[in-house]
LOVEX-479352 format. One line per field, with one value per atom (N, C-alpha, C, O): residue number from 0; residue in one letter; atom name; x negated, y, z negated. Coordinates in nm, 2 decimals, padded with zeros to 4 digits. Example, Ala and Ser with C-alpha at 12.3 -4.5 7.8 and 13.67 -1.06 7.14 Angstrom:
2
pos = c(0 0 0 0 1 1 1 1)
code = c(A A A A S S S S)
site = c(N CA C O N CA C O)
x = c(-01.32 -01.23 -01.32 -01.42 -01.28 -01.37 -01.29 -01.34)
y = c(-00.57 -00.45 -00.33 -00.33 -00.22 -00.11 00.00 00.11)
z = c(-00.78 -00.78 -00.78 -00.85 -00.71 -00.71 -00.79 -00.80)
% end
This chain:
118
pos = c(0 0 0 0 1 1 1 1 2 2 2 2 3 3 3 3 4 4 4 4 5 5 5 5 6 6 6 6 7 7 7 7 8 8 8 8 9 9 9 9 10 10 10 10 11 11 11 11 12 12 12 12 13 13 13 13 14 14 14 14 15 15 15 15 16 16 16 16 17 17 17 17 18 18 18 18 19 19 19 19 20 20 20 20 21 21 21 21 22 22 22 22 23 23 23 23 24 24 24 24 25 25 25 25 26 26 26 26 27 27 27 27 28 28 28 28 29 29 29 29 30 30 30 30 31 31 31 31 32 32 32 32 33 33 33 33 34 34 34 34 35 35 35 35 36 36 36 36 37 37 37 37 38 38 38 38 39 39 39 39 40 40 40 40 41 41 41 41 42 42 42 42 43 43 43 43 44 44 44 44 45 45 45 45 46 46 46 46 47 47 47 47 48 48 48 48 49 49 49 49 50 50 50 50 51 51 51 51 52 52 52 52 53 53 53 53 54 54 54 54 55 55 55 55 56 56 56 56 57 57 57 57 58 58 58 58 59 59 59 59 60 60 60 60 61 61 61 61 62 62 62 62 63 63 63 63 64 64 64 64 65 65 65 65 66 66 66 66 67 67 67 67 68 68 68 68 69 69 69 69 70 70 70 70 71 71 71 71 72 72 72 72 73 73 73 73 74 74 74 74 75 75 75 75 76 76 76 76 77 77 77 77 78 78 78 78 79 79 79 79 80 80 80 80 81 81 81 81 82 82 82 82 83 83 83 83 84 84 84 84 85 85 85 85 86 86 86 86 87 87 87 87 88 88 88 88 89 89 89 89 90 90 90 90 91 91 91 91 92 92 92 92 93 93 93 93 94 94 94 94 95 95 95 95 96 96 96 96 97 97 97 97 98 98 98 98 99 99 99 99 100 100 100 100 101 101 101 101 102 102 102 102 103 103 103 103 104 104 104 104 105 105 105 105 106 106 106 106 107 107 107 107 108 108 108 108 109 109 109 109 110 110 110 110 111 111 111 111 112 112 112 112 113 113 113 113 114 114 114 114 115 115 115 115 116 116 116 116 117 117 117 117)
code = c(X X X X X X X X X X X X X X X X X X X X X X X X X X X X X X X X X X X X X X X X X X X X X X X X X X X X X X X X X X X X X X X X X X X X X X X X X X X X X X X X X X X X X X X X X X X X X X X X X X X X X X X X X X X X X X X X X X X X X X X X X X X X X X X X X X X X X X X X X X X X X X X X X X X X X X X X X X X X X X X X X X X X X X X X X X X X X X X X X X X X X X X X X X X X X X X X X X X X X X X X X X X X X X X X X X X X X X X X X X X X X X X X X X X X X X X X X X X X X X X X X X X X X X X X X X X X X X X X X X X X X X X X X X X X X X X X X X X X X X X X X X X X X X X X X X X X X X X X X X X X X X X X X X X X X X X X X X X X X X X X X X X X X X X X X X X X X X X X X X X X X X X X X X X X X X X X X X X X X X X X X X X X X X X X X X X X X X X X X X X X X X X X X X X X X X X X X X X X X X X X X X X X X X X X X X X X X X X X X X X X X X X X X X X X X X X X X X X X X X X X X X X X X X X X X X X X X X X X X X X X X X X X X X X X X X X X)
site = c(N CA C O N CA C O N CA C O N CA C O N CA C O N CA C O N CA C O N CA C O N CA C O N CA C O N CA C O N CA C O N CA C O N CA C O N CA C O N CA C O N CA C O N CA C O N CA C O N CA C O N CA C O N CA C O N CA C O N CA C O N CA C O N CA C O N CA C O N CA C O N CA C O N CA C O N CA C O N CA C O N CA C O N CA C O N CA C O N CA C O N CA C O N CA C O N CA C O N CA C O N CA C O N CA C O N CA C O N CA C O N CA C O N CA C O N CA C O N CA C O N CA C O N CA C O N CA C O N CA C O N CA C O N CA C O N CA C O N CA C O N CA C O N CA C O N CA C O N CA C O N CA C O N CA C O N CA C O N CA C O N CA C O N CA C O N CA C O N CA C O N CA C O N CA C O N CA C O N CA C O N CA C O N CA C O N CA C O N CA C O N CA C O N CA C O N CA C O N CA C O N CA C O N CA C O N CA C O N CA C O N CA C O N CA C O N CA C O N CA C O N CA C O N CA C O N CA C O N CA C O N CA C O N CA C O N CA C O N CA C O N CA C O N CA C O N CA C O N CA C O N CA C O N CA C O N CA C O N CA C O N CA C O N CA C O N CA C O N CA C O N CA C O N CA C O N CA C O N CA C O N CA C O N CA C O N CA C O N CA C O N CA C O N CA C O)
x = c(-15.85 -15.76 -15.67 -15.64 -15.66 -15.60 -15.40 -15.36 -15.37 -15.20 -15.17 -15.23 -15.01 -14.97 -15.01 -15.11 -14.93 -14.97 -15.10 -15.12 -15.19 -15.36 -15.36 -15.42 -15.33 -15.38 -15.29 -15.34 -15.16 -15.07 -15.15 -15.16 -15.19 -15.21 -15.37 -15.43 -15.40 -15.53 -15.53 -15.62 -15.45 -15.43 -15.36 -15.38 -15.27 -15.25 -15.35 -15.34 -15.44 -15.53 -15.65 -15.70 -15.65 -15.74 -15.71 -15.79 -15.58 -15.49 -15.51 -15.53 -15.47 -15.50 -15.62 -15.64 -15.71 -15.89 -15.91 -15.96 -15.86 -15.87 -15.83 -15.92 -15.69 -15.64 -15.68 -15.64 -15.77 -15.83 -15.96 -15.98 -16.01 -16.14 -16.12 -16.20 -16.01 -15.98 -15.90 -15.90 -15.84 -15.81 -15.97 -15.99 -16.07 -16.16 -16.23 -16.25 -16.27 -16.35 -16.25 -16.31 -16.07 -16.04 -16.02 -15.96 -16.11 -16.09 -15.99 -15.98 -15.89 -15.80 -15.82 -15.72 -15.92 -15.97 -16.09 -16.10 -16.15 -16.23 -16.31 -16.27 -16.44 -16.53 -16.51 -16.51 -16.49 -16.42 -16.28 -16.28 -16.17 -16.06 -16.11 -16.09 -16.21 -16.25 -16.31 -16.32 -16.37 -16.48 -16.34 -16.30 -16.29 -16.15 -16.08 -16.09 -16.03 -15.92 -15.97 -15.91 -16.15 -16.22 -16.20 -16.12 -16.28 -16.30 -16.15 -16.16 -16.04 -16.00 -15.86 -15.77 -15.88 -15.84 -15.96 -15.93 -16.07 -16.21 -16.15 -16.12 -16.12 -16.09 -15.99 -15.97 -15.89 -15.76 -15.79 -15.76 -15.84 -15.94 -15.98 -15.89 -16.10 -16.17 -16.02 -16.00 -15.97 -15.90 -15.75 -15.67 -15.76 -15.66 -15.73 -15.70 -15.83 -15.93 -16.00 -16.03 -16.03 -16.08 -15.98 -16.01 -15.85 -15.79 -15.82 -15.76 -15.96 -16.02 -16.11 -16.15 -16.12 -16.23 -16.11 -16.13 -16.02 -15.89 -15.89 -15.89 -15.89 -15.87 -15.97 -15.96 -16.12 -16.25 -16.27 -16.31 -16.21 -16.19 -16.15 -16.20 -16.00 -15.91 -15.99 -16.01 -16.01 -16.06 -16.18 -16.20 -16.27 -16.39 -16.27 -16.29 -16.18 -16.11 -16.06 -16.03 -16.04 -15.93 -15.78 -15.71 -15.75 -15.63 -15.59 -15.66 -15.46 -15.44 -15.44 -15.50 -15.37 -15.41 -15.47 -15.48 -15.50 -15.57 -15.42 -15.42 -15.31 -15.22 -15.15 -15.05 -15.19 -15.23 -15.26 -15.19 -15.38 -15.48 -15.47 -15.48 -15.44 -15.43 -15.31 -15.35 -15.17 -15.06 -15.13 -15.06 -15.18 -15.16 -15.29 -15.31 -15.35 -15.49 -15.36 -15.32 -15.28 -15.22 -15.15 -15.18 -15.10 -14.94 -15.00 -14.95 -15.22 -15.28 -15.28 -15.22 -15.33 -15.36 -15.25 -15.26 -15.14 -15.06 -14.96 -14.86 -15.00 -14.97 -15.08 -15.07 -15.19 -15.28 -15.23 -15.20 -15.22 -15.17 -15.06 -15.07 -14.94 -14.84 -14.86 -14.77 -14.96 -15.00 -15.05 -15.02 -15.14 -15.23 -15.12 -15.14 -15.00 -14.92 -14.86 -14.88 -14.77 -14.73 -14.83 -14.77 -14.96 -15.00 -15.00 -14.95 -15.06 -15.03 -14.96 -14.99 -14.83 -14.68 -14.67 -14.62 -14.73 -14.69 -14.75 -14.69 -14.89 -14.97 -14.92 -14.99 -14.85 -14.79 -14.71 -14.70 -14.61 -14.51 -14.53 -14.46 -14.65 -14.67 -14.74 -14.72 -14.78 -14.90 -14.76 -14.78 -14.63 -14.57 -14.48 -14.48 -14.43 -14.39 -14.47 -14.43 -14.58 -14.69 -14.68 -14.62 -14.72 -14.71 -14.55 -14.54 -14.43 -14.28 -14.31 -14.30 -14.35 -14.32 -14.43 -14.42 -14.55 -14.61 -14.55 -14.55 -14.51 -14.42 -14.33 -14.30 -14.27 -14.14 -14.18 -14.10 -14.26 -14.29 -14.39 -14.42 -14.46 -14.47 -14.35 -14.37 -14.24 -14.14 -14.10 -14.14 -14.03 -13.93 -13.82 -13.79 -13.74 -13.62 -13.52 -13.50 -13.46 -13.33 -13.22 -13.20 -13.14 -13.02 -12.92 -12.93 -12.85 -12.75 -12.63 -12.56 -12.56 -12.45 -12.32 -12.23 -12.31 -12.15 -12.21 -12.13 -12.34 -12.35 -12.39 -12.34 -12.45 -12.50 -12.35 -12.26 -12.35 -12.25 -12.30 -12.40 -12.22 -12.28 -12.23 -12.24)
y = c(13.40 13.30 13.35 13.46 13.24 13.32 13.28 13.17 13.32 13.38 13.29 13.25 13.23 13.17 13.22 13.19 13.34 13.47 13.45 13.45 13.44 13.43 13.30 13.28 13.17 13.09 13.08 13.04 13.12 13.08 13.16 13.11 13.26 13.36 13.31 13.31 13.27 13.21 13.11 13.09 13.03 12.90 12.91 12.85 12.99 13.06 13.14 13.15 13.19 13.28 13.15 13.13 13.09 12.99 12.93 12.93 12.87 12.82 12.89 12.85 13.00 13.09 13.09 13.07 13.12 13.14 13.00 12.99 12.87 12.74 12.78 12.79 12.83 12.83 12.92 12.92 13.02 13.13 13.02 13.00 12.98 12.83 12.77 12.75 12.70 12.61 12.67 12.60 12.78 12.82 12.88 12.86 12.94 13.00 12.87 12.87 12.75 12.64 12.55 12.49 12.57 12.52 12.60 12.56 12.73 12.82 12.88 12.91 12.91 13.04 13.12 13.16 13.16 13.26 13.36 13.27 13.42 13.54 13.54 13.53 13.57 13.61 13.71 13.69 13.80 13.89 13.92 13.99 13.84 13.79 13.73 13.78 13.57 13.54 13.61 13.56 13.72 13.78 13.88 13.88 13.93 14.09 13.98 14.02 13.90 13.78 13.71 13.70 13.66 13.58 13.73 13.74 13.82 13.90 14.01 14.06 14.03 14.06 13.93 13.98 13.81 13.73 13.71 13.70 13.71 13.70 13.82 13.78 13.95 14.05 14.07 14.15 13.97 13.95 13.86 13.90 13.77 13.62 13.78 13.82 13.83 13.90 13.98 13.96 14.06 14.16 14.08 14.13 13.93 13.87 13.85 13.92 13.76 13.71 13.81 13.80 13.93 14.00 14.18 14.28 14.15 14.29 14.40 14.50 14.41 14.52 14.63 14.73 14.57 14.60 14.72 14.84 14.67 14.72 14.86 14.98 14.84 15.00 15.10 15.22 15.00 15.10 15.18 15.30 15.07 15.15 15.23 15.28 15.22 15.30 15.48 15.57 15.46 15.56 15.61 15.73 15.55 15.57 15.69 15.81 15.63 15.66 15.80 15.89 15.82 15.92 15.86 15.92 15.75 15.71 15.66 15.63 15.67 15.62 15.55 15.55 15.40 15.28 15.15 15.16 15.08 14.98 14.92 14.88 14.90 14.85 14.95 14.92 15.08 15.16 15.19 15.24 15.17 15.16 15.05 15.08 14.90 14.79 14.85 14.85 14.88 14.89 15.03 15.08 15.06 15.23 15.17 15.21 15.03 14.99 14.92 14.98 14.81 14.72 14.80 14.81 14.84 14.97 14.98 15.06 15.13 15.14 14.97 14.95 14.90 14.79 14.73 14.67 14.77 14.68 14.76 14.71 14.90 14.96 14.95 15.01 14.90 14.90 14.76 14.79 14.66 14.56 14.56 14.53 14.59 14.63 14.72 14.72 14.80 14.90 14.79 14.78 14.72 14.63 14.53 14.51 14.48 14.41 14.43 14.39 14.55 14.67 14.65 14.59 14.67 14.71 14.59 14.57 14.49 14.33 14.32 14.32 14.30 14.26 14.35 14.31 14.52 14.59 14.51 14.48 14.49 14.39 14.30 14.26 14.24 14.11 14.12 14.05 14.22 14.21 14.34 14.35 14.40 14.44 14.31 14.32 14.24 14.11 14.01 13.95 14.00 13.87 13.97 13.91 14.08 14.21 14.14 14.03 14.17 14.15 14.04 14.00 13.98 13.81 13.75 13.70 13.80 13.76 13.85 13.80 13.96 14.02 13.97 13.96 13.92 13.84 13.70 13.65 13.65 13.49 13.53 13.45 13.66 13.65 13.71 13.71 13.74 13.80 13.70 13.71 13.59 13.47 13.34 13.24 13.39 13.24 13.27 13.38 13.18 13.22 13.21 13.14 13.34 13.36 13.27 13.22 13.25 13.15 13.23 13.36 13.13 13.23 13.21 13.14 13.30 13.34 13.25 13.30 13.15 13.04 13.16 13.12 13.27 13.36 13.44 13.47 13.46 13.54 13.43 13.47 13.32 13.27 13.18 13.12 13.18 13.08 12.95 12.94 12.87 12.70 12.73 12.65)
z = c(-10.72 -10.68 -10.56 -10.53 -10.51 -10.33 -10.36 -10.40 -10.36 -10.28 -10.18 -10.08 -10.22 -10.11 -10.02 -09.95 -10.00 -09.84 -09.74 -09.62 -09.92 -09.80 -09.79 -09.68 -09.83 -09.78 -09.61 -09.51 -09.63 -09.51 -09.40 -09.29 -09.41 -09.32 -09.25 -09.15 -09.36 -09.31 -09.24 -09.15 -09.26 -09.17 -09.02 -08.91 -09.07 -08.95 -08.83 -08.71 -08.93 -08.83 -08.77 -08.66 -08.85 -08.81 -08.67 -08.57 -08.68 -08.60 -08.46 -08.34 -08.53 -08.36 -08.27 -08.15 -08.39 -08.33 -08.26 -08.15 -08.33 -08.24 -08.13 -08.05 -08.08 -07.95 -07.85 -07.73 -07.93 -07.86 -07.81 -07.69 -07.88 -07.79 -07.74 -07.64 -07.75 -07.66 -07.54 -07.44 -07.54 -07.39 -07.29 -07.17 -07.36 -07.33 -07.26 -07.14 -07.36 -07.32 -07.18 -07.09 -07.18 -07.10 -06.94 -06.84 -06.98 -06.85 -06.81 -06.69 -06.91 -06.87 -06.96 -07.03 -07.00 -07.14 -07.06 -06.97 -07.02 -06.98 -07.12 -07.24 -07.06 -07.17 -07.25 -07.37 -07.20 -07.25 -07.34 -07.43 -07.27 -07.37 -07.48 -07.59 -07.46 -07.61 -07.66 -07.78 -07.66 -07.80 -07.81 -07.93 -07.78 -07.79 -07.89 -08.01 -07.88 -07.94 -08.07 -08.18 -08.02 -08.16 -08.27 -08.36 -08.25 -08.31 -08.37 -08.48 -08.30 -08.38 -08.46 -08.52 -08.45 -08.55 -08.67 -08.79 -08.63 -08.74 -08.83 -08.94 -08.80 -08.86 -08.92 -09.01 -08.88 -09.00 -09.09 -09.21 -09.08 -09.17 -09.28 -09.36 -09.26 -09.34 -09.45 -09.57 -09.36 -09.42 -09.50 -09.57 -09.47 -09.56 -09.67 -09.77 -09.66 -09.79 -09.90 -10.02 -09.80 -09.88 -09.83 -09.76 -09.92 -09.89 -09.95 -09.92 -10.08 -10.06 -09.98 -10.03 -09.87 -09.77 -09.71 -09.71 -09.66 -09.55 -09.68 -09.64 -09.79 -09.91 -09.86 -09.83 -09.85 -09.85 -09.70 -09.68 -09.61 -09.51 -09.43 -09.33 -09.50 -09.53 -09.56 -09.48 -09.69 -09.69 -09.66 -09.70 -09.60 -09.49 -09.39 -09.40 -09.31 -09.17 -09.23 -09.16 -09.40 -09.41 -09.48 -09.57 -09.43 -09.44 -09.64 -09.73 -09.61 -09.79 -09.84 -09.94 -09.76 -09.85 -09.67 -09.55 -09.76 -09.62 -09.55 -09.44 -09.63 -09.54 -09.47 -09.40 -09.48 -09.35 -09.26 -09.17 -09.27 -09.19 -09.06 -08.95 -09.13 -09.10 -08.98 -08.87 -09.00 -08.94 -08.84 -08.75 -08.85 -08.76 -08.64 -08.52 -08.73 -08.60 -08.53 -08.42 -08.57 -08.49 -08.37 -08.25 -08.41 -08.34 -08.23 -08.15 -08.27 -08.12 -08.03 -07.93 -08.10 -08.02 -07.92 -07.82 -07.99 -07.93 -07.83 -07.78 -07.82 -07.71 -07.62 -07.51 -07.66 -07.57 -07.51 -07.39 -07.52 -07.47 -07.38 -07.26 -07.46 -07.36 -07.25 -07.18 -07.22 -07.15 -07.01 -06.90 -07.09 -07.01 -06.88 -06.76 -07.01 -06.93 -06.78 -06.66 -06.89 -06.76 -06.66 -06.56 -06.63 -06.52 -06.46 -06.35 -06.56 -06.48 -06.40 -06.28 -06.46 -06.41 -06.25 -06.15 -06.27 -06.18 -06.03 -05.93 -06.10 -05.96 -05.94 -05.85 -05.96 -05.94 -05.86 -05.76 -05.92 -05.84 -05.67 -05.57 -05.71 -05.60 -05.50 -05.38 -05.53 -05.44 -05.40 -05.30 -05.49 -05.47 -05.32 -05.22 -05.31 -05.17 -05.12 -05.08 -05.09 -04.96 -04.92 -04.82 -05.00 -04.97 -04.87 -04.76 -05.01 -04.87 -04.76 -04.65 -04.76 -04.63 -04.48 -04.36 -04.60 -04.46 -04.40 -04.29 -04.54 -04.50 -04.40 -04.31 -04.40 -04.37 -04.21 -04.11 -04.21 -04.06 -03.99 -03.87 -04.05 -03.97 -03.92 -03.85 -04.00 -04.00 -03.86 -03.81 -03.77 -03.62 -03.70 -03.79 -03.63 -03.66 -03.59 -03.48 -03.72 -03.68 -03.61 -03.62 -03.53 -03.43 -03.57 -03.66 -03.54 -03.60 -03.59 -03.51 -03.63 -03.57 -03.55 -03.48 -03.59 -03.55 -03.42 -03.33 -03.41 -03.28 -03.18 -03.07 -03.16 -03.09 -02.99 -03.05 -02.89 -02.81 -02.74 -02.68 -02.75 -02.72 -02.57 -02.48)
% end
């Protein structure tokens, strides 16, 4: 018998994998984002429903219990993510420089109203 916990979490994950499709099918999703995203919410689905698997694998890896395991995978991941951001953001804000400095070197310069004389 399933656990508030799993059914909430499942619904929840559900929820997600919907919006992981529908961003993919509405074209801001990369092929690649959807299978990284389907797959590892499919992989919380599994490891909610069935949290003996997260034990066995657990100790497949070495580790002691699966909600070990589970937290020590998230942690890498989600420095891998914020990693990814960072570099985003870095491009960004390196591309949005280039970009003012070209706007800014095609505009005509306005006279100045304190230096200019009528």
């Amino acid at each position: 018998m399933m656990s508030i916990t799993q059914i909430s979490l499942t619904v929840f994950l559900l929820f997600a994998v919907s919006r992981v499709f529908l961003r993919f099918r509405g074209g801001s999703l990369s092929l690649l984002g959807f299978v990284f995203w389907t797959i590892l919410f499919n992989s919380a689905i599994i490891a909610v429903l069935f949290p003996v698997l997260t034990s066995q694998v657990a100790v497949i890896l070495g580790i002691g219990r699966g909600a070990d395991a589970i937290l020590y995978t998230s942690v890498v991941i989600l420095f891998y993510l914020v990693f990814r951001l960072y570099v985003y953001i870095k491009d960004i804000r390196l591309e949005i420089t280039e970009l003012v400095s070209k706007l800014a070197l095609k505009r005509p310069k306005k006279h100045d109203r304190k230096t200019s004389k009528h």
